[in-house]
Each structure stands twice: as structure tokens, then as C-alpha cells.
N, C-alpha and C positions, 0 to 999 in steps of 0.2 A: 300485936303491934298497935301504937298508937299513932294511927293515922287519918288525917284531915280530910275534909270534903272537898275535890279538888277546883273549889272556887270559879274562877274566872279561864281555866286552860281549857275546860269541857265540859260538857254534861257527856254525860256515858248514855243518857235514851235518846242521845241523837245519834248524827253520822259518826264511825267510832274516829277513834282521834286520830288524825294521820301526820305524820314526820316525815320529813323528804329532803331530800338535799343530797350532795353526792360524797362520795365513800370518803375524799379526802378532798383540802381547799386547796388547789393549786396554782392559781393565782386569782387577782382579785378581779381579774376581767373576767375570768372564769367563774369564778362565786357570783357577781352581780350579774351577768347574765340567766346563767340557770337560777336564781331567784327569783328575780322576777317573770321569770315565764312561770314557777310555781305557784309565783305571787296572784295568778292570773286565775288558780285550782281553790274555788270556795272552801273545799273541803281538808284544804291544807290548812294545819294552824301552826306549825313548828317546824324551823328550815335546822338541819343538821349539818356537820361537816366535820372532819374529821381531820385537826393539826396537830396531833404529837401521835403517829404510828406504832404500833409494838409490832415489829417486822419478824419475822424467824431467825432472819439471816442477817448480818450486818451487812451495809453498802446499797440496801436497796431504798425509797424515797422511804423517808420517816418524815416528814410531813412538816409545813412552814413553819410551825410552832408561833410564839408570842404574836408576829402580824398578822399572822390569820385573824387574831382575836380582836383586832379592826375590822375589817373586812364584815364580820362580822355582826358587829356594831352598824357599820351603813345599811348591812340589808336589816336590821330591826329599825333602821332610821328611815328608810326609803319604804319600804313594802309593809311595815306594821307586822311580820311576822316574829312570831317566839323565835330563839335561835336556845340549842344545844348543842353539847362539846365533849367528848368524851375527855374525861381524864383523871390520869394515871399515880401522878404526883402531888403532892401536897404542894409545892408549887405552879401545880395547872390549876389546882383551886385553885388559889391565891390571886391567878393571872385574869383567871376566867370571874371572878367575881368583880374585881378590879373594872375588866371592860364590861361590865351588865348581862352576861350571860343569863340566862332566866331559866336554864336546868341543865344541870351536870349529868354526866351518866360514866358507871363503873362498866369496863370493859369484860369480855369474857373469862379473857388471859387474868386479870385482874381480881374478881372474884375467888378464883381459884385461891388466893392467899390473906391467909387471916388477918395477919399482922401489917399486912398493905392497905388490908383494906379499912382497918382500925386506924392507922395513919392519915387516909382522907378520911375518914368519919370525922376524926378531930380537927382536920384544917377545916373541914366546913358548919362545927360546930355552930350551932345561934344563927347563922347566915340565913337570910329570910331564899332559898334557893329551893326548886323543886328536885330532885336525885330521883335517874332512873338509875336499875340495877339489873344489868344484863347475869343470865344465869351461867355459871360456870360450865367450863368446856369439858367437863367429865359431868358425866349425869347421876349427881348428885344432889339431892333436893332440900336435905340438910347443911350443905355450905351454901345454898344462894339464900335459904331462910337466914342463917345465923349472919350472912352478908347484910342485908335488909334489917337485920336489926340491930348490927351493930351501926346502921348510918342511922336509924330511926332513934339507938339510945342516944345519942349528938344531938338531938332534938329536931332532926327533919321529919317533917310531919307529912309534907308533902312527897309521899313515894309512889314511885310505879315502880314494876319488875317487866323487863323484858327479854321475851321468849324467844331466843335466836341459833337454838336446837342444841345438838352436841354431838362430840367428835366420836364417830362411830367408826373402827378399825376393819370391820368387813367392808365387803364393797358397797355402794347405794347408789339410787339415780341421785340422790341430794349431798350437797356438799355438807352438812350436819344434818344430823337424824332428828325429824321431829317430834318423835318419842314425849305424843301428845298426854299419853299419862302424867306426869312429871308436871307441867302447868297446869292441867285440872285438877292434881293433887293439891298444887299449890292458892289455889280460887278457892278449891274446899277448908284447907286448914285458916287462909288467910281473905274468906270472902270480899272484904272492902278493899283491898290491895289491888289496883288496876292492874292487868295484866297485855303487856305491848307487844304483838307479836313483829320481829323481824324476818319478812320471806327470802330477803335478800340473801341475809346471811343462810339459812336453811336450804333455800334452795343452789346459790353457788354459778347458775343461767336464768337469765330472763324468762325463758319459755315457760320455766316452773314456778313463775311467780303470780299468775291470775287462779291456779289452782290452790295453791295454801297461802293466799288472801284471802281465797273464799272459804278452806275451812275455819279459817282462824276469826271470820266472822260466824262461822254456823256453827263454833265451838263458845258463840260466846265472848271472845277476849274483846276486850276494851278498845283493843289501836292497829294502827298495822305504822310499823319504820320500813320506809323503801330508799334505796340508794338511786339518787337522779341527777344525771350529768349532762350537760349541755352534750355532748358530746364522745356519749359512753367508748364507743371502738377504741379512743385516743386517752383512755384515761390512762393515770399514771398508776394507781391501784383497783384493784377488783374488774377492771372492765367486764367480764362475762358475765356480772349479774347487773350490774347498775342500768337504767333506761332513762329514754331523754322525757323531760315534762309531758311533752304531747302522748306520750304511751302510757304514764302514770295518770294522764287524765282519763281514758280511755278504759285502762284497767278498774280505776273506780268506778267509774258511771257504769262496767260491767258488772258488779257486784250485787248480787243478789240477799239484797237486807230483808232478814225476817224479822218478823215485830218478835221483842223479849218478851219471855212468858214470865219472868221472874224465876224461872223452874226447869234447870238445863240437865238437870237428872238423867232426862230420856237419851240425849246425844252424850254426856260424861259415862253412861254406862256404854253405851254401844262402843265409843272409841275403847276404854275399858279393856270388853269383849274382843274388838279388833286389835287390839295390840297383842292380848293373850295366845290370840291367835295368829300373828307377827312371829311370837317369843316361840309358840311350840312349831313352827316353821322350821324357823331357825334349828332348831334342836333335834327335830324329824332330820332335815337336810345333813347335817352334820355325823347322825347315826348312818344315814344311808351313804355318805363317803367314806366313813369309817367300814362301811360292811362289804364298800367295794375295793378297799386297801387290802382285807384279808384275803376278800377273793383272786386278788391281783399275786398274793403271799401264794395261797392253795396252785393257782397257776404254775409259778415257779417250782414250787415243789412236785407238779405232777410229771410238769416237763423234766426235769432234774430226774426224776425218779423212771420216766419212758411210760406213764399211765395217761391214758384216753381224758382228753377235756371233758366228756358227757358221762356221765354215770347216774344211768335211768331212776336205780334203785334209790339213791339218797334223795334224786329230785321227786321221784314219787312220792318220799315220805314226809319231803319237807311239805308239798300240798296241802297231804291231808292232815297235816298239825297244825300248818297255819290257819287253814280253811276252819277247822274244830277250832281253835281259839279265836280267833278275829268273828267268827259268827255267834261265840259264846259272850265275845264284846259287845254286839250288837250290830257289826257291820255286816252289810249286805255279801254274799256270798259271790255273787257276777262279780262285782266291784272288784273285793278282793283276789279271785282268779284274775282278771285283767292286770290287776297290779304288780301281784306277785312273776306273770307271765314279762311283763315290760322290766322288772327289775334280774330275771334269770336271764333273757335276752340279750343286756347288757354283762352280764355275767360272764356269759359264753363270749359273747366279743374282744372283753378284755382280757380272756385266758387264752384266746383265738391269736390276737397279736402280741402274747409273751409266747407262742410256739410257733410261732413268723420269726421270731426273733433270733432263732437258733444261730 
């Protein structure tokens, strides 16, 4: 991709770029107040806010639309900061360029569709605008590249991509999965592509947002987007992750900056290694409920049938097979006894209350 030096928004070997504003503008007493108290955070250079909503549901607030986009306009007249907008429609360009908007950004939901997102590529064609590009909500890392480039063929030069996790169907403490592969893969293929990470959305609660702030600086990435609201408890969307100015000051100045080595090698393989180690988690965990369904199966059928839950012989032999190949793997032989002991334990418990059951 051919993209630009980003000028006058940043340098990247300083503090990384930070975005702040709250999840949505809700009135304009509301915007200019939490502006200017972020107006007050050196390290802020970009107020965000969020007027045309993609809701799940109909009926719920989808967001002031066109007046926002004053509002707007006063806090880059009063406070001197950049202001950003997501949107959706070729006429939110249209609207958003109209009142001076100084960077657009593609939504998650958004990315996700070619032909949407080729529509705003073309409304924002020539347009002297910087385009963030939030990554699709399926972890795919070939539609948020081919997204990025269909707004870069349009001639925006000026792009960031922003890292705002993805929707993971098993359970997790984070409300999107940061399935931190996927943006380093993305810095390797696409090094000059700044990459903006959002904790908010990732993490889903405030509490979890001073911890992947701070990978996402020791990872490297360019920025961090936080959601901040005069008044988080009361907002009308996201409340449980957004925080008020004075916590978003707090959280930065906690921030532990390590000088760039040029050479992030060392932590891009380790996270790497750590997620490989995530994926065969997941995959171990999944085999060992699947092995306690049959055994739950074997239950039924012994009770069904009037035979004894414990039968020495098969467990004796299961031992010394497992013990002979797990120690032919390489694994420790203690280890494995304990393990194999804590998974027959469970064994027996649960074939214990299918003959409770009677």
C-alpha cells in the first residue's frame, strides 16, 4: 500500500497517538464538557465520538447523526484538538467532510462487507482526509488488508488500521478477543501502516483496560482509541468500558514506555508462541470434555447393564500405556501419574452421579 508519512497528526518515536472521546455524542453539553477536560491531557491529540450507531437491535439510541457534526466542529474550534467520526454511509462522508472532520474511520461491522466498503472508498475519493480502518469482527486478516486497500486505491494516503479484537464465540474475560497475532501479522506484511489499538472495545470493562494499554504499547502498536465520558455510569451506550478524563489521565501517565528498538522480533515471536499456546489449550480442553462425555456414555451403559463403576484391570492398564507413551514424548513420568490420577478421579465422580441417579 501506498501510504504517506503521517505529517503533522504524529511522530510514532514519541508518546503513541492517543484518541479519546466517548463512545457516542449525546448532547453537546455533554461533548464540550468531556472535551475539554481531555483538552487538559497533553498526550491527547484526537477527540472521537460516535453519531450514526450500528445497533443489533432496532429502537435502541443510534446516535444524533448530522448535529453531532457541529458540535463537533466547536470542540476543534475551542480545544485545538483533531476530531474523528466513524462512518458508515457515503453520505456520513459527504456530511463529515462538509463540517471539517479531519479523519473518518470504518467501523468493525463495516469492514466486514466489500461492497460497503468500496462505496465509502469512492465517496471519499481525492478528499485531503486521513481513514482509520477498524478490523473486521471475524478474524480475518485478509478482509481488513483488502478493506485498507480498497480506501488507499481512492487515493487516501493517509491510513491507520485499528486493532479492536474480534468476536470470539467461546467464553473470555474480554468482550473481543485480542488474538494479538492478527496485528502483528498485519505490521509485518504492512510495516509503514500505523497500527491503533482500541482497549475499549477489547476489553468490554474499564478494569481491563490499563492491562492491554500496556501490551499494546510493549507490542509496539502506534496509538491506543479509549472511550471517555464525562460521565461513564450514565451513558447512553457502552457504559461498562468508557472512563471519565481524570482515569484516562491516570491510566497514561501509568504507562510503562519502552524506548523502540527498531527490532520488535523478540516480543512478535513470544506473543506468537503465547497464542500457539492459547490455540492448543483450547484444543487439549475441548479433547478432555469430549473424553469426559464418553465417560458419562460408559456410565450409563454400566448402570443399564448392573456392572461396578471401578474396574481395576482396564485402569491398570490404561497407566502403564499412558505412562509408556507420554514418557516416550518426553514428558515427566510424576507429572503424568498426577494427571492422569486427577482426570480418572473425575471419572469416577461422574459415573458416581449417573448411579445416584437411578
Amino acid at each position: 500500500m501506498d501510504i504517506a508519512a503521517q505529517g503533522n497528526l504524529w511522530q510514532p518515536e514519541e508518546f503513541p497517538l492517543v484518541i479519546a472521546g466517548p463512545c457516542s455524542a449525546e448532547s453537546e453539553e455533554q461533548v464540550m464538557r468531556t472535551a475539554r477536560q481531555i483538552a487538559k491531557i497533553p498526550e491527547v491529540k484526537v477527540f472521537r465520538s460516535g453519531l450514526w450507531k450500528p445497533r443489533t437491535r432496532p429502537g435502541a439510541f443510534e446516535g444524533v447523526g448530522e448535529q453531532g457534526l457541529q458540535w463537533l466542529k466547536r470542540v476543534k474550534d475551542e480545544t485545538g484538538l483533531l476530531t474523528t467520526v466513524e462512518v458508515a454511509r457515503a453520505g456520513h462522508v459527504e456530511l463529515a467532510l462538509k463540517y471539517g472532520i479531519d479523519i473518518l474511520w470504518l467501523g468493525a461491522r463495516t469492514v466486514v462487507n466489500p461492497f460497503l466498503v468500496q462505496e465509502l472508498a469512492e465517496a471519499m475519493k481525492g478528499a485531503p482526509v486521513t481513514v482509520m480502518v477498524k478490523n473486521p469482527i471475524i478474524p480475518d486478516l485478509k478482509l481488513w488488508i483488502g478493506a485498507l486497500e480498497r480506501v488507499n486505491t481512492a487515493g487516501i494516503k493517509q491510513l491507520l488500521a485499528i486493532h479492536r479484537g474480534f468476536h470470539y464465540f467461546e467464553k473470555s474475560l474480554f468482550r473481543n478477543a485480542p488474538m494479538w497475532e492478527i496485528p502483528i501479522e498485519l505490521k509485518r506484511l504492512v510495516p509503514q501502516l500505523p497500527i491503533i489499538v482500541d482497549p475499549s472495545h477489547i476489553c468490554g470493562r474499564r478494569d481491563l483496560l490499563q492491562e492491554i494499554s500496556q501490551k499494546a504499547v510493549d507490542l509496539e502498536m502506534d496509538g491506543l482509541m479509549l472511550e471517555v465520558h464525562e460521565n461513564p455510569e450514565n451513558a447512553l451506550t457502552d457504559a461498562a468500558q468508557q472512563i471519565t478524563p481524570n482515569t484516562l489521565d491516570k491510566l497514561l501517565h501509568n504507562l510503562i514506555l519502552r524506548k523502540r528498538t527498531g527490532n520488535p522480533d523478540f516480543e512478535n515471536k513470544l506473543e506468537t508462541l503465547r497464542t500457539e499456546i492459547d490455540k492448543l489449550d483450547g484444543e487439549m480442553l475441548q479433547i478432555l470434555a469430549r473424553r469426559l462425555e464418553i465417560i458419562e456414555e460408559i456410565g450409563d451403559y454400566k448402570r443399564d447393564n448392573n456392572i461396578t463403576i471401578l474396574q481395576m484391570k482396564r485402569w491398570a492398564g490404561i497407566i502403564t500405556d499412558r505412562l509408556s507413551i507420554g514418557t516416550h514424548l518426553g514428558l515427566d513420568e510424576h507429572f503424568l501419574k498426577k494427571l492422569l490420577n486427577l482426570i480418572h478421579k473425575e471419572s469416577i465422580q461422574r459415573q458416581t452421579r449417573i448411579f445416584n441417579q437411578k
